[in-house]
N, C-alpha and C positions, 0 to 999 in steps of 0.2 A: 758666411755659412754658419748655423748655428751649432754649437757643439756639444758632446752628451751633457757639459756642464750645464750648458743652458738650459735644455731640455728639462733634466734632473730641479731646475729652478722653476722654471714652469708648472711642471707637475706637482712641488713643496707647497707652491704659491697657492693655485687650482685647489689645490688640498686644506690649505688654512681657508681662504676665503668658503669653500661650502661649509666648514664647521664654524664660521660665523656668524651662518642662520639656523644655527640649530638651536634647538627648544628643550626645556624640560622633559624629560621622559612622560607618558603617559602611565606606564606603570612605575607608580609611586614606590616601589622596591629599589626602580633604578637613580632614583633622584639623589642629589646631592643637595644635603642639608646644613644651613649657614648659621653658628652661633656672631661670628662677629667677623664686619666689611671684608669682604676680598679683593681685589683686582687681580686677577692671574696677568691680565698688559706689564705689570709691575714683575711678575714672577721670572726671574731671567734663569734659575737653578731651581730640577725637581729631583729632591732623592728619597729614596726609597729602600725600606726595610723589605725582607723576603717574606720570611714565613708569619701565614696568616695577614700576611700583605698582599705581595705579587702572588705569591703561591697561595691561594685558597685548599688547606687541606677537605677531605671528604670527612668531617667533622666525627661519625660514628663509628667510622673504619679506623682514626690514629689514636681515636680516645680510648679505643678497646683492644689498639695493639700495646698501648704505654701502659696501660691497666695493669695486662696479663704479664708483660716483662716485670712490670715493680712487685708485683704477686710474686713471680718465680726469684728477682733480687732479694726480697726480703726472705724468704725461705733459703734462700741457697749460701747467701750471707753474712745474715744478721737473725738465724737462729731461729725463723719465726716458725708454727707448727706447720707441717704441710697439708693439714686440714682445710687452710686458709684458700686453697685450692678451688673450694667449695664455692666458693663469693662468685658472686655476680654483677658485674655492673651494672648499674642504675642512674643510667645518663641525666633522669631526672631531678638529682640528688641533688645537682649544684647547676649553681649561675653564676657568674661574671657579677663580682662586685660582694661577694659574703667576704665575713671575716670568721676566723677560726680562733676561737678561744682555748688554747694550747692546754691552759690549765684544768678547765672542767671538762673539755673533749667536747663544747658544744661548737656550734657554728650558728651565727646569725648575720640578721639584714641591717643595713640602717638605712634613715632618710635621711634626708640632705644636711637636717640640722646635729646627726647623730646622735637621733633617738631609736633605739634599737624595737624595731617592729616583731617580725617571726624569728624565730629560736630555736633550735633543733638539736638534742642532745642522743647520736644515730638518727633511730627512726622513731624516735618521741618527742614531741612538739612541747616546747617550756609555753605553762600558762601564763596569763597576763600577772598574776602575783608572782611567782617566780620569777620570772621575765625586771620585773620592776627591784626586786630585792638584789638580783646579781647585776645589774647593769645602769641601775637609773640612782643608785644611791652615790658615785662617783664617778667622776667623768673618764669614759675610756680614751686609753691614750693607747693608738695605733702604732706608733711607731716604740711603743714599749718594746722587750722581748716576749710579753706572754699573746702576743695576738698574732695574727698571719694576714694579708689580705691579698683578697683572691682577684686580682687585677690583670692575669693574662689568661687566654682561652688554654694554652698549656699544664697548668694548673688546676683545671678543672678532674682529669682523673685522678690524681695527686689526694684530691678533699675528698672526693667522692669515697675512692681506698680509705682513706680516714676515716669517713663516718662508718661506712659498711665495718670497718674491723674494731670500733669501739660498738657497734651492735653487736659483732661476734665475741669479743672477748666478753663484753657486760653479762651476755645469757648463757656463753658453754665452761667460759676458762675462767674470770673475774683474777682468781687467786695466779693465772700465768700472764695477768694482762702488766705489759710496762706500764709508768705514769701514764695518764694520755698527751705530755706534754712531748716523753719520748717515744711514744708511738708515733703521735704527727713528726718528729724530728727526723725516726726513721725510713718514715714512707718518703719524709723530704729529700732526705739523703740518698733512697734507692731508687726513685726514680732522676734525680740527677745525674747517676751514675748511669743508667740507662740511656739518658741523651749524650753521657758522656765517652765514652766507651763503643759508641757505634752500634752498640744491638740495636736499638729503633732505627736510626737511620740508616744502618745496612736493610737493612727488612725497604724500607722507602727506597730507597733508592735502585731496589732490586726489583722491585715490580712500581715505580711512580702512582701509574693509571688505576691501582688499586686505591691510593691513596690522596690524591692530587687532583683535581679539579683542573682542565686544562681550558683556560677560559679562551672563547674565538676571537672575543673583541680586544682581551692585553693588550698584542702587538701592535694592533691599528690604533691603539689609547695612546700607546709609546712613541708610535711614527708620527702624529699628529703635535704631541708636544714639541715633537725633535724637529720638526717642518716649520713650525713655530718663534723659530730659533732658541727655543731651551734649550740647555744643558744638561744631560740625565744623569744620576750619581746612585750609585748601588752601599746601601750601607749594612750590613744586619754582623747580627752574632754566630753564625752560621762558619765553619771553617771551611777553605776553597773546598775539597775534594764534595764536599757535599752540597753548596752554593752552585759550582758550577755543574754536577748532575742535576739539581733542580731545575735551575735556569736553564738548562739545555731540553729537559722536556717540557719546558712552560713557554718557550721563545724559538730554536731552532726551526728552520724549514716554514714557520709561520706566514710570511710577509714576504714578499720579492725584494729585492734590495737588501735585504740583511741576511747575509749567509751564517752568523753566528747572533746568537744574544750579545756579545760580547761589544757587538758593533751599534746596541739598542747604546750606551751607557758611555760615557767619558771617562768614568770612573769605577772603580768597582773596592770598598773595601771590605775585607771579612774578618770575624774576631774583634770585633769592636769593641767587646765586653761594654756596649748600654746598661745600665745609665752611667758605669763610671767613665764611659767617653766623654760625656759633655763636660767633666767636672778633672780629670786627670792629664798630665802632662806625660801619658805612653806614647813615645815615638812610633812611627807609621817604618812597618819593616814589608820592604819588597816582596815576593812572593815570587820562588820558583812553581812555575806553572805545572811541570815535571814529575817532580815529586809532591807539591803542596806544601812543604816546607816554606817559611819564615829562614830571609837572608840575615846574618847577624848584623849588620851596618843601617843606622835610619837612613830612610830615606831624607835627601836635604832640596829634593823636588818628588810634585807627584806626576807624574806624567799621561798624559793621556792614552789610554789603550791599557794602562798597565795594575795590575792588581796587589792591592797593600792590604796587611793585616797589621790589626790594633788599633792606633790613633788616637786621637784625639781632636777636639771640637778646635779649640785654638790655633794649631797649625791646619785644621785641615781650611781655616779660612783666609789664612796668610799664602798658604801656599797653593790650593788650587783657587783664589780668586774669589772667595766667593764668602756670603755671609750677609747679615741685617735682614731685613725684610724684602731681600729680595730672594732670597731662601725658603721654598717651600718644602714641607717635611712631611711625607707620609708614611703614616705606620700603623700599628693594630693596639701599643702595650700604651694604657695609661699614664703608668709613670716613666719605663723606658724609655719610650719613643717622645709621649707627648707631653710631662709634666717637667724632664728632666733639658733636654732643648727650651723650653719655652723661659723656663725660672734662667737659664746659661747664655742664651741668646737672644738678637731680634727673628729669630727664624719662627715664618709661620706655618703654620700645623694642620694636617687632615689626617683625619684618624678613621681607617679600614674598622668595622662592625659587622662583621660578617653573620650574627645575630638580627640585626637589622630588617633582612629580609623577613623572618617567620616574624618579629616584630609587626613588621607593616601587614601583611598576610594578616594575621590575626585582630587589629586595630579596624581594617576591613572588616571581619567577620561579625566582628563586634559592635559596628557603629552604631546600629540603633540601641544597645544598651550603652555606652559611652554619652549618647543624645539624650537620653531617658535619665541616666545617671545626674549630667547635667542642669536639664531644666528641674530634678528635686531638688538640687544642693541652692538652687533659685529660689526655689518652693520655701525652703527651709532658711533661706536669709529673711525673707518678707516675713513668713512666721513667727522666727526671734523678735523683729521689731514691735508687731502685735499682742507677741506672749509679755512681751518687756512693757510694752504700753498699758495691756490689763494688771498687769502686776504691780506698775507704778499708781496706776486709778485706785485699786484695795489699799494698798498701803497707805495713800491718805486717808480713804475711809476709815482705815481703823486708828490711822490716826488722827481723824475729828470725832471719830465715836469716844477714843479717850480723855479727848479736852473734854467733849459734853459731859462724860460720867464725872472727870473732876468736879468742873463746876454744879454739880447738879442735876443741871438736866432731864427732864425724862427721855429717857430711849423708849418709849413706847413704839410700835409697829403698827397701832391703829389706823384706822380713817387717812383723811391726807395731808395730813400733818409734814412739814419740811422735813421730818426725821423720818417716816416712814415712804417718802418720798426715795428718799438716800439708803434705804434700808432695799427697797425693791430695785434702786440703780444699782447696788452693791451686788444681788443674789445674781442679777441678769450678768454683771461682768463676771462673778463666779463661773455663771454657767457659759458663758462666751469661751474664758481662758481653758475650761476645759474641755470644750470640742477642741479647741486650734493646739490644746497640748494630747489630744487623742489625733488628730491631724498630724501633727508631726512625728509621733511616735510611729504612725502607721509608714509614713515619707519614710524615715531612716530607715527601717527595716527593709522596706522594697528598696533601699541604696544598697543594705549591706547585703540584701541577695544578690541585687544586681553585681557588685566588686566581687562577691565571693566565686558566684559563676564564671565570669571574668576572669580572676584570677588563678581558678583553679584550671582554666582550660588553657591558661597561660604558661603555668609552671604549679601540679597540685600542693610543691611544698615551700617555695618561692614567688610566688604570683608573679607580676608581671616584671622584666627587669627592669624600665626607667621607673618604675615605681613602687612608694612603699607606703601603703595606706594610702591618705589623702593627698599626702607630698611626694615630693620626685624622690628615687633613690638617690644614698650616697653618690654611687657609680653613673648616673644619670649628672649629679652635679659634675663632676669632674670631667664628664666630657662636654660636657657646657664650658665647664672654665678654663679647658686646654687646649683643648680644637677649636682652631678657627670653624672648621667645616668637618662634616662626617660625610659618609656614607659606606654601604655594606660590601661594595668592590672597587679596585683602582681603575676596570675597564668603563664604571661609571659616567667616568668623564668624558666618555664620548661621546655623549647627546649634548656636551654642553663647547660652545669655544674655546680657544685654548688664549683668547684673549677676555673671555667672561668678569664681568663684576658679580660677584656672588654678591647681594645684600642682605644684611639680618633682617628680620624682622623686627619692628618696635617691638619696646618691650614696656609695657605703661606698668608705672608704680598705682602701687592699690589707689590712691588718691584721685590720679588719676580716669580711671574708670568710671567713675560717675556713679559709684552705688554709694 
């Protein structure tokens, strides 16, 4: 007689085998996108960070509650006037991947080679000479103390306060403004303490559904790996009492089979303090469930079912088993989650973009100017060659026009003489090189409208985020070079198997190509 066990194995089995013909999403929002080889058959452990991971916050609604707290921390404080009351947020202000120049109070972009593109000092945009004078005369060094970089989506009201309050003081107070080095330190500090201290995640936690996005597919993402035979691992910074109110409205009641979230997860740790996990020897302290306190004794096993705070990367692969490349790690923070794993371990990486979406959204909207853009920057390689070829033609001309005047020579232009021959081939490549340099002149300009519109409908004071002028942004490199794979949610993955080989795409060197 078969028994619920069986059954339960049946229905696992039934369950992997239909997501082994499943296909890439048709909407290209939902796809998951591969920097380098994957095989999830290989993946036997997936873990995961929470916020802006599992939990996709409602982007407008937490950015304008952390706003308004670090507004009323820094007046309440640290002194600041209560004028400041006034501000308003301007979501448009920052993106993911600027750096803040602590010293001049500016904020800029770079591209992948860190050349710094747009510049914004408030809401005044530093020109191309400016721009070149502070930034291109010595090499910015990011991990100095005078820079900041803006590398997680929490951080973003943070800058945004920043700028807005170096436009207030610059035009009302100048003479009560701090440095801008301790203005940015301040806003750093007051909204830290706002995550720290519970006023935001009281507020969260007390209405979720204001704030939280309660995805349909999570659960059946999660049951699908766990059917799989993966091992599911909860890792974030998050301390229990607020982990498991999230988790309880992002998971409970979801799914049949799982009466708690707790039951999605093998493991669960909180307080991780990322990225000095992957790199610190903090023992892993038990967790009364009770009260959410931390036990004073390490743990010297991690047990299944059971919830630990702290850790570290090195016990936690001794002692729950696990680690190398068979280790799949997803999260949302560039260096937390994915720079700081990747340089510590063979664990590989998916990194949550939850940007992503109005990314591809708009990439759509765009493609016939993206295709246009394209076929000029064609237009304008052919061009160079022909401008370079009439250019190399005069130049010898005028340099056999000067051996003839050495020698004597007449240069006459008469009749049809060899030299008035070279005289008439000479005016026509003239006038050749300057149509194809009126040609080209006219091609760049319809590019730089094309990018301008583009980018302005992107972001009017950031363009577009993987991009910075003609090259990929900084922030665009780095998730190239830390993430195996991206994409903009973790429930993603359920158009795809949970035995999937993700493969990259070649990537041909310029030589390559054939131009």
């Amino acid at each position: 007689m078969a028994t619920d066990a069986d059954a339960a194995v049946r229905i696992d089995l039934l369950d992997v085998l239909d997501t082994a013909h499943a296909v890439a999403p048709l909407d290209p929002r939902r796809r998951v996108f591969v920097n380098r080889n994957l095989n999830l058959a290989g993946v036997k452990f997936v873990g995961f960070d929470m916020d802006y991971t599992l939990a996709i916050y409602k982007k407008g609604a937490i950015e304008e509650l952390a706003f308004r707290l670090t507004v009323e921390n820094l007046i309440a404080s640290r002194g600041y006037p209560p004028e400041i009351r006034q501000i308003r947020y301007e979501p448009e202000r920052v993106i993911r991947g600027l750096v803040v120049d602590k010293h001049r109070g500016n904020i800029f972009k770079m591209d992948r080679y860190g050349h710094v593109g747009r510049a914004w000092h408030g809401s005044r945009q530093l020109g191309r000479e400016e721009r070149r004078e502070l930034y291109r005369t010595r090499k910015i060094e990011l991990h100095s103390g005078g820079y900041a970089w803006v590398d997680t989506l929490f951080s973003l009201p943070e800058v945004c306060l920043y700028s807005l309050l170096v436009d207030w003081f610059d035009a009302r107070a100048p003479e009560r403004r701090p440095s801008y080095e301790q203005l940015y330190d301040d806003t750093r500090a007051a909204i830290d303490e706002v995550h720290a201290d519970g006023s935001l995640k009281s507020v969260i936690q007390a209405e979720p559904a204001a704030y939280i996005e309660r995805d349909p597919d999570l659960a059946r993402t999660l049951h699908r790996l766990r059917s799989s035979g993966k091992r599911l691992f909860l890792l974030t910074n998050s301390y229990w009492p607020y982990t498991c109110a999230v988790m309880r409205y992002l998971l409970d009641g979801a799914l049949e089979g799982y009466p708690s979230w707790r039951t999605y997860f093998d493991l669960v740790v909180v307080g991780a303090r990322k990225p000095e996990f992957f790199a610190s020897r903090s023992p892993f302290l038990p967790i009364d469930e009770r009260t959410g306190r931390p036990g004073a004794e390490p743990a010297a096993t991690l047990d299944k079912g059971r919830v630990y705070q702290g850790g570290n990367l090195r016990d936690l692969e001794q002692l729950a088993g696990l680690g190398g490349e068979h280790v799949l790690y997803v999260g949302d923070h560039i260096y937390g989650d994915m720079l700081k794993s990747k340089k510590s371990s063979l664990w590989r990486t998916a990194m949550i973009v939850p940007e992503l979406e109005d990314v591809l959204w708009h990439q759509q909207l765009f493609d016939a100017d993206h295709a246009r853009a394209e076929r000029i920057e064609d237009e304008l390689r052919r061009l160079d060659y022909e401008i370079n070829y009439y250019k190399l033609l005069l130049a010898e001309a005028a340099r056999r026009r000067e051996q003839r005047a050495a020698s004597g020579e007449s240069s006459g232009y008469g009749g049809d003489t060899p030299t008035a021959q070279a005289a008439r081939a000479e005016r026509a490549a003239r006038c050749a090189l300057e149509q194809l340099r009126a040609q080209a002149r006219r091609l760049r300009v319809e590019k730089e409208e094309i990018e301008q519109r583009v980018d302005s409908a992107a972001n009017p004071y950031w363009g577009r985020l993987f991009r910075e002028g003609v090259e990929t942004s900084l922030f665009a490199k780095q998730l190239e070079e830390y993430a195996c794979i991206y994409t903009s949610r973790v429930s993603n993955l359920i158009h795809y198997s949970p035995v999937q080989y993700f493969r990259s795409p070649p990537v041909p060197m310029p030589h390559e190509l054939g131009r």
